[in-house]
N, C-alpha and C positions, 0 to 999 in steps of 0.2 A: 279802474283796471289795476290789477293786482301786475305786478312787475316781477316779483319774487319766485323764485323756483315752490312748488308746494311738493310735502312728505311722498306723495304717491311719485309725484316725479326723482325724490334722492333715494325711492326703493327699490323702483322697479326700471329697469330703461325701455326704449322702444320696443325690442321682443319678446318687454314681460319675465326674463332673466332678473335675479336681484343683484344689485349694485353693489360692489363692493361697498359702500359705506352701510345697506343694510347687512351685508356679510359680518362685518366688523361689528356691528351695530348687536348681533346671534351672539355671536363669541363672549361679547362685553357682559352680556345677562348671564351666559350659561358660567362663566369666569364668579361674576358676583353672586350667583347662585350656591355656587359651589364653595367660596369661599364663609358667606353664611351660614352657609349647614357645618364648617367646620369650624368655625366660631361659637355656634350653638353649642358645641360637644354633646359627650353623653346626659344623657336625661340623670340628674341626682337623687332625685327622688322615688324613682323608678327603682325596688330593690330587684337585685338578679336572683331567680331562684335558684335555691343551693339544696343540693341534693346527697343526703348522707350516703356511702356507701353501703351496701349491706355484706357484712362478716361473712366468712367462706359456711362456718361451722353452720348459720341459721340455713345457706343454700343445702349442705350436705341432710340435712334433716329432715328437710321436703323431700326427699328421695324416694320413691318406694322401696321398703324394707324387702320385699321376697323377689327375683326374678324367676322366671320362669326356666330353665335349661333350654329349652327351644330356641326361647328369645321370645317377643312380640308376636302377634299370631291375627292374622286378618281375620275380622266376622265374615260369615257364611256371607254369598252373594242374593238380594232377593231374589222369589223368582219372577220369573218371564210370565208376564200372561197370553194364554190360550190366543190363538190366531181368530178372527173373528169367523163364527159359523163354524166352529168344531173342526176347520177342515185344519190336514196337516199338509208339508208340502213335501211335495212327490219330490223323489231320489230319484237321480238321475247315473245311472252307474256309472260304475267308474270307467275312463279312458284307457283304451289297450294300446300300447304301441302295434302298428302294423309289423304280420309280420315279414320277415326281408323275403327280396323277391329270390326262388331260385330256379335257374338254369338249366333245364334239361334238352341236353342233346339228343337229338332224332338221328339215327342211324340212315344213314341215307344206304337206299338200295343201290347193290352191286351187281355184277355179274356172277360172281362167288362170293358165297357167304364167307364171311371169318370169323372160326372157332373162338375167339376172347373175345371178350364183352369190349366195350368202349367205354373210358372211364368219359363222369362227367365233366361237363366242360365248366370251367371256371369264368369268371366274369373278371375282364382284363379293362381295367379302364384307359381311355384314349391318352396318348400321350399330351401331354402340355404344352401348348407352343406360348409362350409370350413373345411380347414385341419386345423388339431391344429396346436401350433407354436412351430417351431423347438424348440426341447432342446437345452441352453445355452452351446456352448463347454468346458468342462472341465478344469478347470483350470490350469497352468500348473506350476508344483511344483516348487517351490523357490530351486534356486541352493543351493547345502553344501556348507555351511560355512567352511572358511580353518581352518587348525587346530591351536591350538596356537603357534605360536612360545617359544621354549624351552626356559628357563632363560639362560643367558649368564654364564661361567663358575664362579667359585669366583678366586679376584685375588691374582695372589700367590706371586707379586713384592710391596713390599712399599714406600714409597714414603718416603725417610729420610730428614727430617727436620733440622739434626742438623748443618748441613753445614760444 
Protein backbone atom coordinates (compact mmCIF):
# COMPACT_ATOMS: atom_id res chain seq x y z
CA UNK A 1 0.00 0.00 0.00
CA UNK A 2 1.18 3.21 -1.14
CA UNK A 3 1.20 5.84 1.79
CA UNK A 4 1.99 8.79 -0.28
CA UNK A 5 -0.24 11.53 -1.48
CA UNK A 6 -0.35 10.70 -5.51
CA UNK A 7 -0.23 13.84 -8.48
CA UNK A 8 -4.12 13.69 -9.01
CA UNK A 9 -4.57 14.20 -5.42
CA UNK A 10 -1.87 17.59 -5.12
CA UNK A 11 -4.09 18.75 -8.34
CA UNK A 12 -7.24 18.50 -7.83
CA UNK A 13 -9.15 18.46 -4.25
CA UNK A 14 -12.28 16.92 -3.40
CA UNK A 15 -14.75 18.98 -5.68
CA UNK A 16 -12.34 18.62 -8.56
CA UNK A 17 -11.32 22.58 -8.22
CA UNK A 18 -7.47 22.74 -8.86
CA UNK A 19 -5.20 23.26 -5.89
CA UNK A 20 -3.42 25.94 -5.45
CA UNK A 21 -0.09 23.95 -5.88
CA UNK A 22 -1.51 23.03 -9.42
CA UNK A 23 -2.40 26.98 -9.72
CA UNK A 24 1.23 27.70 -8.96
CA UNK A 25 2.29 24.78 -10.86
CA UNK A 26 0.12 26.98 -14.61
CA UNK A 27 1.87 30.04 -13.65
CA UNK A 28 5.47 28.35 -13.32
CA UNK A 29 5.19 27.04 -17.16
CA UNK A 30 3.40 29.97 -18.47
CA UNK A 31 6.41 32.20 -16.54
CA UNK A 32 9.17 29.80 -18.15
CA UNK A 33 7.43 29.77 -21.43
CA UNK A 34 7.47 33.27 -21.67
CA UNK A 35 10.77 33.83 -20.58
CA UNK A 36 12.21 31.31 -23.45
CA UNK A 37 10.51 32.82 -26.15
CA UNK A 38 12.33 35.97 -24.96
CA UNK A 39 15.67 34.44 -24.69
CA UNK A 40 15.02 33.05 -28.14
CA UNK A 41 14.99 36.74 -29.59
CA UNK A 42 14.45 37.71 -33.03
CA UNK A 43 15.20 34.98 -35.66
CA UNK A 44 18.76 36.36 -37.42
CA UNK A 45 18.69 34.71 -40.19
CA UNK A 46 15.30 35.58 -41.22
CA UNK A 47 16.03 38.78 -43.50
CA UNK A 48 13.00 41.57 -42.98
CA UNK A 49 11.73 42.66 -46.25
CA UNK A 50 12.64 46.23 -47.21
CA UNK A 51 10.78 47.79 -49.42
CA UNK A 52 12.04 50.92 -51.59
CA UNK A 53 9.91 53.81 -51.77
CA UNK A 54 8.73 54.75 -55.03
CA UNK A 55 9.51 58.65 -56.21
CA UNK A 56 6.53 61.18 -56.40
CA UNK A 57 7.65 61.96 -60.22
CA UNK A 58 7.37 57.93 -61.41
CA UNK A 59 3.46 58.27 -59.41
CA UNK A 60 2.74 61.58 -61.18
CA UNK A 61 3.28 59.78 -64.58
CA UNK A 62 0.87 57.02 -64.30
CA UNK A 63 -1.68 59.75 -64.34
CA UNK A 64 -3.98 60.03 -67.06
CA UNK A 65 -2.91 62.73 -69.33
CA UNK A 66 -6.60 64.13 -70.59
CA UNK A 67 -9.47 64.70 -68.00
CA UNK A 68 -12.54 65.00 -69.16
CA UNK A 69 -14.44 68.64 -68.05
CA UNK A 70 -17.45 66.66 -66.68
CA UNK A 71 -15.25 64.66 -64.60
CA UNK A 72 -15.67 60.70 -64.63
CA UNK A 73 -18.92 59.55 -66.11
CA UNK A 74 -20.84 56.13 -65.23
CA UNK A 75 -21.49 53.35 -68.25
CA UNK A 76 -25.00 53.26 -69.41
CA UNK A 77 -26.95 50.73 -66.99
CA UNK A 78 -27.90 47.19 -68.74
CA UNK A 79 -31.08 46.54 -69.60
CA UNK A 80 -33.94 44.84 -67.74
CA UNK A 81 -35.23 41.79 -69.27
CA UNK A 82 -38.79 41.39 -70.49
CA UNK A 83 -41.12 40.04 -67.61
CA UNK A 84 -41.79 36.53 -68.54
CA UNK A 85 -44.87 35.97 -71.14
CA UNK A 86 -44.65 39.45 -72.84
CA UNK A 87 -46.92 40.48 -70.08
CA UNK A 88 -46.47 44.13 -68.67
CA UNK A 89 -47.57 45.10 -65.32
CA UNK A 90 -50.68 47.12 -65.01
CA UNK A 91 -50.72 50.86 -63.43
CA UNK A 92 -52.45 51.25 -60.97
CA UNK A 93 -53.43 55.24 -60.88
CA UNK A 94 -52.54 57.46 -59.02
CA UNK A 95 -54.00 58.31 -55.26
CA UNK A 96 -56.36 61.49 -55.10
CA UNK A 97 -56.55 62.97 -51.93
CA UNK A 98 -60.18 63.05 -50.76
CA UNK A 99 -62.01 65.72 -51.33
CA UNK A 100 -62.77 67.77 -47.86
CA UNK A 101 -66.23 67.41 -46.69
CA UNK A 102 -68.60 70.51 -47.08
CA UNK A 103 -71.42 71.88 -45.14
CA UNK A 104 -74.45 72.81 -46.55
CA UNK A 105 -76.99 74.35 -44.44
CA UNK A 106 -80.71 73.52 -45.07
CA UNK A 107 -82.91 76.28 -44.57
CA UNK A 108 -85.36 75.33 -42.20
CA UNK A 109 -88.95 76.22 -42.80
CA UNK A 110 -90.71 79.20 -41.30
CA UNK A 111 -93.80 80.75 -40.99
CA UNK A 112 -92.48 83.82 -43.17
CA UNK A 113 -90.07 83.51 -45.60
CA UNK A 114 -86.85 85.74 -45.45
CA UNK A 115 -85.80 87.92 -48.23
CA UNK A 116 -81.65 87.12 -47.81
CA UNK A 117 -80.32 84.05 -48.44
CA UNK A 118 -78.52 82.22 -45.35
CA UNK A 119 -75.02 82.24 -45.70
CA UNK A 120 -73.20 78.90 -45.29
CA UNK A 121 -72.65 77.29 -42.23
CA UNK A 122 -68.97 76.76 -41.33
CA UNK A 123 -67.65 73.68 -39.59
CA UNK A 124 -66.71 74.85 -35.91
CA UNK A 125 -64.84 72.21 -34.24
CA UNK A 126 -65.65 70.99 -30.58
CA UNK A 127 -63.87 72.67 -28.00
CA UNK A 128 -60.96 70.84 -26.15
CA UNK A 129 -61.46 69.77 -22.76
CA UNK A 130 -58.15 68.12 -21.24
CA UNK A 131 -57.79 66.71 -17.99
CA UNK A 132 -55.85 68.72 -15.48
CA UNK A 133 -52.39 67.48 -14.70
CA UNK A 134 -52.05 64.94 -12.27
CA UNK A 135 -50.97 66.22 -8.70
CA UNK A 136 -47.07 65.91 -8.07
CA UNK A 137 -46.78 62.57 -5.63
CA UNK A 138 -46.00 63.68 -2.30
CA UNK A 139 -43.02 63.77 -1.18
CA UNK A 140 -41.66 61.34 0.87
CA UNK A 141 -40.35 62.18 4.30
CA UNK A 142 -36.45 62.12 5.09
CA UNK A 143 -35.69 59.10 7.22
CA UNK A 144 -34.79 60.02 11.40
CA UNK A 145 -31.76 60.83 12.08
CA UNK A 146 -30.06 58.25 14.53
CA UNK A 147 -29.67 59.48 17.81
CA UNK A 148 -26.45 60.74 19.19
CA UNK A 149 -24.11 58.48 20.40
CA UNK A 150 -23.71 58.79 24.31
CA UNK A 151 -20.16 60.40 25.49
CA UNK A 152 -17.72 57.50 26.29
CA UNK A 153 -17.47 57.10 30.15
CA UNK A 154 -14.44 59.25 31.89
CA UNK A 155 -11.43 57.45 32.68
CA UNK A 156 -10.76 56.18 35.97
CA UNK A 157 -6.93 54.71 35.16
CA UNK A 158 -3.83 57.19 34.74
CA UNK A 159 -1.42 57.05 33.03
CA UNK A 160 1.85 57.45 35.58
CA UNK A 161 4.68 59.23 34.23
CA UNK A 162 6.97 58.86 36.93
CA UNK A 163 8.53 55.73 35.82
Amino acid sequence: MSVGVTLAQRLADLNGRPTSTARLAAVALAASAAAAGFAAGPREHAPAPARASVPANRLAGELPVTVSAQGPGLPRAAAIPDLAGGRTPARRPARQAPAPPTLVSTPVPSATPTPTPTPAATAVPPPLTTAPPAAPAPARPAPPRPAPAPPPPPLTETFDSSG
